[in-house]
Every structure is written in C-alpha cells, then in structure tokens.
N, C-alpha and C positions, 0 to 999 in steps of 0.2 A: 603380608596379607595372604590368608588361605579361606577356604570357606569349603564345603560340602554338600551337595543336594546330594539326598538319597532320593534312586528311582525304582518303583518296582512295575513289573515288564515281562513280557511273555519273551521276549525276544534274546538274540544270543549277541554276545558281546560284539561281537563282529558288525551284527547287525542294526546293533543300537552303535556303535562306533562309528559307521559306514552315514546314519540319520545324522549325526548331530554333527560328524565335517561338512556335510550339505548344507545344514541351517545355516550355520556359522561360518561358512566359504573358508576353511582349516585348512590347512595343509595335509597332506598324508599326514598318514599317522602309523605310530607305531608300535605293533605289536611286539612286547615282550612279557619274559614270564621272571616272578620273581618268588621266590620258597614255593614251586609247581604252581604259585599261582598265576593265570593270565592277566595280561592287564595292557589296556590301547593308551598311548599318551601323543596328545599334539604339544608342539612349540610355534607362539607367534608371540613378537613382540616384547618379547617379556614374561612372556603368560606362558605356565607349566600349567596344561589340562590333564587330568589322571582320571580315565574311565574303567572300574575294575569291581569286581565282583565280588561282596564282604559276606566273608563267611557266618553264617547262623549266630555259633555264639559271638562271634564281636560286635552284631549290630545292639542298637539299643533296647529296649523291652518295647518302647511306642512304636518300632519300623522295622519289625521281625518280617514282615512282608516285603519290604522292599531290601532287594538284593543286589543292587547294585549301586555304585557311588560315584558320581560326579566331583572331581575334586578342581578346584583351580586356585593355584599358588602362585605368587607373582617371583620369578628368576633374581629379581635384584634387588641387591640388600640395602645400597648405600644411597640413601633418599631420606626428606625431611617429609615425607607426607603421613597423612594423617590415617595409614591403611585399616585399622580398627573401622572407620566412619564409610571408606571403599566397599567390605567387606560387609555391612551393616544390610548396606544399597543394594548392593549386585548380586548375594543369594538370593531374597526372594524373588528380586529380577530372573535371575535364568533358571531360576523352578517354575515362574511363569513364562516364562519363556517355551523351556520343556515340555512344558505341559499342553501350552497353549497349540504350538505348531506340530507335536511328536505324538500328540493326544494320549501321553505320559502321566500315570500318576506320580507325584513328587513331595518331598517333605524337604524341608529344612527347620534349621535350629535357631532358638532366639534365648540371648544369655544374660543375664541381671546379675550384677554383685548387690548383695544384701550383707551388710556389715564386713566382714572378713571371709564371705562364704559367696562364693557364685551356684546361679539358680539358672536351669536351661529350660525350656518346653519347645515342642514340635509344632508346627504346621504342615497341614496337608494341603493339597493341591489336587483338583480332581478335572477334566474339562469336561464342560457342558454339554450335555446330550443334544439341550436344546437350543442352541448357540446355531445363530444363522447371520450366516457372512455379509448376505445384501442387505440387514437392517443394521443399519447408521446408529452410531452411539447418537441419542437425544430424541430418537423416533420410537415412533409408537412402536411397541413389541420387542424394543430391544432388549438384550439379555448380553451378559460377561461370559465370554467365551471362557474362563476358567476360571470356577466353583471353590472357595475355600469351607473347609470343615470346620468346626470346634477347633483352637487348639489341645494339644493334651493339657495338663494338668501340670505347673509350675514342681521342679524337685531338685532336689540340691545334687551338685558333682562331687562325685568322689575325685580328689586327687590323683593324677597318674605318677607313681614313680618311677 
C-alpha cells in the first residue's frame, strides 16, 4: 500500500515537517538528503511517511503548483489484506485531513482501469474561508471546512519503464 497527496505551500520543508508531526502526534523525524535532494520521513507502526519536495518537471501537468509530496507506504510486505481498498480510503482522508487542520491546499489521484488501459484524474482540496468552528454540522449556517474543486479531467497513463 502506498498513496500520495500532493501539497502546495508557502512553507519550508522543515516547516511543513515540524506541522504535520504535531497533527499526527509522529515521532521525530528524519531529515535526510537523497540525489541533493531533502526529504523528512517518519516511522510508526508500519507506516513509512515521505514528506519531500518534487521537482517541476516530475510533477504532473494538473499540480505544477503544488511542490510538495505527502507520501505513506506501509513497511510490511507479508499480509493477506486488501491494501488497494486501504489505499482508496485513506488519500482523500489525509488530503482532508491536511487541508482541513494545516489550512493546506491538497490534491490527490483517483485511478480507473478501462479495458487493458488505466485512467487517473486529480482532486483538489481547498479549506473554507468561511468555515466557522462554533456552528454544529446540522445547524443553521453551517458550511464544510474543506471546499473540494472540479475534478480535472479523466486521461490515460503512460506506462513507466
């Protein structure tokens, strides 16, 4: 199981690093650098978090804007679960998540096989300017602390070799 939120952020890796061990009660974490590039990773439980900073051209053409990546890869290999269905559940979870508490904008990916051919499209994540804490989900005036966009536009994957 791995998944990917892309975040984009005014903030320095450090900084965004230092927010989301708070959220998430992390352990330290760890700065290392790997081909000059930096990159923060926590370990709990299983769970390999990779927060690190994706260059220009690798990102995709819909989240040229967002510069940075959210990665979480589960450590262990030998299990009968169904991590595809894990994996489904838990990106847009912690792009709302991110978004909602870091007041982060955030994307992640949503993937379809069509015949022999996988199809991916983006979602965005944005929070609510006008999201107010003291009004109760079910009450008058409430509003979703975190605003979802259009997605992009459904387009097939190139193969990686």
């Amino acid at each position: 199981m791995s998944f990917q939120v892309c975040i984009k952020t005014e903030k320095s890796l450090q900084q965004l690093a230092t927010e989301i061990r708070e959220l998430f009660a992390l352990p330290q974490f760890k700065e290392q650098t790997f081909s000059d590039e930096s990159y923060c990773q926590f370990e709990m439980l299983g769970l390999l978090i990779l927060l690190h900073y994706i260059d220009e051209d690798d990102r995709d053409p819909e989240v040229t804007r967002y510069s940075y990546s959210f990665d979480m890869q589960a450590a262990f290999t030998e299990h009968e679960l169904d991590t595809d269905e894990m994996e489904y559940r838990l990106q847009p979870y912690y792009a709302q998540l991110l978004t909602s508490h870091l007041g982060l904008d955030t994307a992640y990916h949503e993937k379809q096989k069509i015949g022999p051919h996988w199809q991916m499209r983006y979602h965005f994540l944005r929070k609510n300017p006008q999201w107010n804490e003291k009004i109760l989900y079910g009450e008058q005036g409430w509003q979703a602390a975190v605003l979802a966009t259009t997605p992009s536009a459904w387009r097939n994957m190139h193969p990686v070799f």
